[in-house]
N, C-alpha and C positions, 0 to 999 in steps of 0.2 A: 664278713662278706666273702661270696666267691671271687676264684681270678678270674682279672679281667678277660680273659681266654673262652672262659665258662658260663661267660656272663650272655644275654640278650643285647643284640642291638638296641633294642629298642628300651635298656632297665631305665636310661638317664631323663624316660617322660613320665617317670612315677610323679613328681610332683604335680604334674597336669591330673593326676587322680585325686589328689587331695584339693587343688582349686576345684575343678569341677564337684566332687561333692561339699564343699563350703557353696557353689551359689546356689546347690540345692535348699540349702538351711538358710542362706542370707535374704530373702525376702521375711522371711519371719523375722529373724533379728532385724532387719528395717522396717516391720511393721511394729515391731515392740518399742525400739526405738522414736518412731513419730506418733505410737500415743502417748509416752510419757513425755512427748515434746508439747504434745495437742494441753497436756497435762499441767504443765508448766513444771516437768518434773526429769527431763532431759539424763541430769546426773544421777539416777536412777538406772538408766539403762547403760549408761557410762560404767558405773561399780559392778552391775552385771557382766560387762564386759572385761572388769580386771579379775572376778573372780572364772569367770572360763581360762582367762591366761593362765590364771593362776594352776585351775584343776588344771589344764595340758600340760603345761611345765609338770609340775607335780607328779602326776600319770608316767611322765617319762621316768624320772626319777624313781619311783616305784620297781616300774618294771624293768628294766634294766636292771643283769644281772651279771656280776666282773666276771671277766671268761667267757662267757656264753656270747651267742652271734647275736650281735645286738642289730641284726636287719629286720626284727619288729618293731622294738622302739626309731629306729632311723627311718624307717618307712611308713611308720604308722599315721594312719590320716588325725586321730586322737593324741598320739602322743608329739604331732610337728602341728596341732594346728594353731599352738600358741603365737606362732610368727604371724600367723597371716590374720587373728582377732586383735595382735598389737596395731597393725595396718588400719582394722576397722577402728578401732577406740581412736588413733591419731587423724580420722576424716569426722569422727564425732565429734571432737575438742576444735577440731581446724573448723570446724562448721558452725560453732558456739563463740567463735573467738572474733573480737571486731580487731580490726588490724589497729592498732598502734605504732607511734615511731618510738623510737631506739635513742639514746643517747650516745654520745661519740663510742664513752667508753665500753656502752654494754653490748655495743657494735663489735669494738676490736675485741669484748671479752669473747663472742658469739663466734667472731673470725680464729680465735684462736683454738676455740672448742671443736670448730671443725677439722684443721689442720690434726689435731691432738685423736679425735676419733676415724680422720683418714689413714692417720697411722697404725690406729687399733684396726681397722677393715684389713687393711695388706697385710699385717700381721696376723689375723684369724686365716687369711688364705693359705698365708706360709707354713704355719705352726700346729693349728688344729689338726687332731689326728681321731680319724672316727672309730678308730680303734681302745682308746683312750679312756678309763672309767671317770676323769673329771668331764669329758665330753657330753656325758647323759648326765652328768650330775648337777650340775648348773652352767658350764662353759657356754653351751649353747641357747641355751636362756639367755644369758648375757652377752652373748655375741648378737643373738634377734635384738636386744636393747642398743647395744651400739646401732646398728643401723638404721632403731627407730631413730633413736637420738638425732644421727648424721641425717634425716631426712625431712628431720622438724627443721635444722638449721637450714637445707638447703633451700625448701620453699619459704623459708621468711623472707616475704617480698621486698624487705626495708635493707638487707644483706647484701652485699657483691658475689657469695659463694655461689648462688642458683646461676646468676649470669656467665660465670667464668663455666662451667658446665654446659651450657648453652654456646660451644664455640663448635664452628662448622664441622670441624674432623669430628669433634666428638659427638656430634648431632649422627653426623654420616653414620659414624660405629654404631650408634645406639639403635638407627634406625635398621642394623640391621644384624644385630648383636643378637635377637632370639633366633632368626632365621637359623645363624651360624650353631649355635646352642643346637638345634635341632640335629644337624645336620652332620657335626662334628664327629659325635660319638659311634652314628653310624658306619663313616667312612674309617677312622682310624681303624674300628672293631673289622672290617673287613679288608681291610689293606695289612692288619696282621695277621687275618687269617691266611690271606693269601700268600704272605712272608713263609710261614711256618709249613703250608701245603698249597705249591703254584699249580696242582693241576682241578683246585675246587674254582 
């Protein structure tokens, strides 16, 4: 990657490039999806969906080459779009699943599973380096599974973790946690340029 110096204000909305062209494609996959539902054939389009994870992942790994500026495969809307069909397959299964209760213990095992992958999430913030050849190699495959993982636990309605999330300060943050995202990368990129030269 360039320095941050050299970089655009505006580099940290590439991901808005890749959502936007996913909901160009996601009415078709919604429409594939409710005929194999009309179908009675649902887990159908479900496998189709592990195998696109799959070619994305896979794609990264490919192309990515040690040494080289890996801001294709990091930015590419094919080689990152495996995170965001995980999202889809876990709203198809959520959609197919009749709720159930939980038993004490597969409750505290389910409490514990979160704690155990909130620990995995602040460590992929701390430690992941995009620099890195295990980064393109699976890491980040595995890092988009931790967070499906931690997101299937938190919406289990039968759980305490969704609720302790739902507490006012963190309501407050969240409500305004993309705005700040936005907004962030712009100011900092120009409060060092103006460090470095005060009369731009």
């Amino acid at each position: 990657f360039t320095r941050f110096t050299n970089q655009s204000p505006f580099t940290h909305i590439w991901s808005l490039a890749i959502e936007f062209q996913f909901y160009l494609i996601w009415p078709a996959l919604l429409w594939v999806y409710q005929y194999c539902k009309k179908k009675q054939r649902p887990r159908i389009a479900m496998v189709g969906m592990v195998v696109l994870i799959l070619a994305s992942a896979l794609e990264m790994t490919l192309i990515f080459r040690p040494g080289a500026d890996p801001s294709r495969v990091y930015y590419g809307t094919d080689t990152r779009m495996f995170s965001i069909f995980m999202g889809v397959l876990m709203g198809l299964v959520q959609s197919e699943q009749q709720e159930t209760s939980h038993s004490e213990g597969k409750k505290n095992l389910l409490t514990a599973a979160f704690f155990l992958l909130m620990g995995g999430a602040v460590a992929s913030f701390l430690f992941i380096n995009g620099q890195k050849e295990i980064t393109y190699e699976y890491l980040m495959f595995v890092t988009s599974l931790l967070y499906a993982a931690l997101l299937v636990i938190v919406i289990e309605p039968n759980l305490p973790v969704g609720k302790w999330l739902e507490h006012p300060w963190l309501n407050w943050l969240g409500e305004r946690s993309y705005e700040l995202y936005l907004i962030q990368y712009p100011v900092t990129f120009f409060f060092r340029h103006y460090l470095t030269n005060p009369s731009l």
